[in-house]
C-alpha positions in Angstrom: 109.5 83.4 87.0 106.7 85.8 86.2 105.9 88.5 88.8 102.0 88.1 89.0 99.5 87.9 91.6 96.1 87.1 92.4 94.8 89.8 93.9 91.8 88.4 95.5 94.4 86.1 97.1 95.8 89.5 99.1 92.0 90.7 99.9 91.2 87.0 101.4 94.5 87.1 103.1 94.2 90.6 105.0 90.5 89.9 105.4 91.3 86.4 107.7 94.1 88.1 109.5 91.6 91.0 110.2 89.1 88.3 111.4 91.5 86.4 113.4 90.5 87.4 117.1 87.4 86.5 115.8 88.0 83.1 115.0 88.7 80.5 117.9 89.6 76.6 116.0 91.6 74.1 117.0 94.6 73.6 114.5 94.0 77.2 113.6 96.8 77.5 110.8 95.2 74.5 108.9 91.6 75.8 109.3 92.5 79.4 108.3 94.3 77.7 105.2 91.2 75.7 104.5 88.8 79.0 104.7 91.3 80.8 102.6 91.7 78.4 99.9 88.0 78.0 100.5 86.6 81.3 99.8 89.3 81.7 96.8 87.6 79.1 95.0 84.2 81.0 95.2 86.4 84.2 93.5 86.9 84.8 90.0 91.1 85.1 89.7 92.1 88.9 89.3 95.7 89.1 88.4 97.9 92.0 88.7 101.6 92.8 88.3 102.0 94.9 91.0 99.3 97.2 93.1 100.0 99.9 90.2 98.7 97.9 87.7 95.2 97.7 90.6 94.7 101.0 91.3 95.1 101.7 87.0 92.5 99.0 86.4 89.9 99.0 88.7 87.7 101.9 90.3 87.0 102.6 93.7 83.2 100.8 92.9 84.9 97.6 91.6 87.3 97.5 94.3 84.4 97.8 97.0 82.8 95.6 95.2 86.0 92.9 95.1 85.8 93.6 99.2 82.3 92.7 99.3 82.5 89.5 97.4 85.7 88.4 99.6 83.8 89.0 102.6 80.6 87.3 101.4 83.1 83.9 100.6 84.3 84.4 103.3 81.9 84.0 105.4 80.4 80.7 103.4 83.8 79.3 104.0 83.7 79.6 107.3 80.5 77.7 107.5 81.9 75.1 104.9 85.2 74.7 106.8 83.4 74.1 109.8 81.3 72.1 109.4 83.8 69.8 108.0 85.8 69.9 111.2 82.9 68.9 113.4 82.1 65.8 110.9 86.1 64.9 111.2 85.7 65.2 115.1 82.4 62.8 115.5 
């Protein structure tokens, strides 16, 4: 198997965790996975080897940039995923 990751996947990841005193859902696993795979669809894929193969790539500017557009889908997701979970609840 092939050693590659989605870096945005990491940034999404470490963003929600960061978030997560934040964020107060019922089924909480399933709606953090929702937001997640959520806010990764709104993100171009950025795959790396390892986080050599990041800091060699991109600049400081692109990778506050890539934290910027994480937290931006981020935030859409959450409005997205709930949203959804008050329509399943009615």
């Amino acid at each position: 198997m092939l050693d590659i990751n989605n870096y945005y996947e990491q940034l999404v990841t470490a963003q929600l965790l960061h978030m997560a005193k934040e964020i107060n859902e019922l089924n909480y696993k399933d709606f953090m996975e929702d937001v997640a795979c959520i806010a990764l669809n709104e993100l171009p894929a950025r795959y790396v080897r390892s986080l050599v193969d990041l800091h060699s790539h991109f600049t400081d500017l692109d990778k506050e940039a890539m934290e910027q557009q994480v937290a931006d889908a981020i935030q859409k997701a959450l409005v997205k995923a709930r949203r959804r979970s008050e329509e399943v609840r009615d």
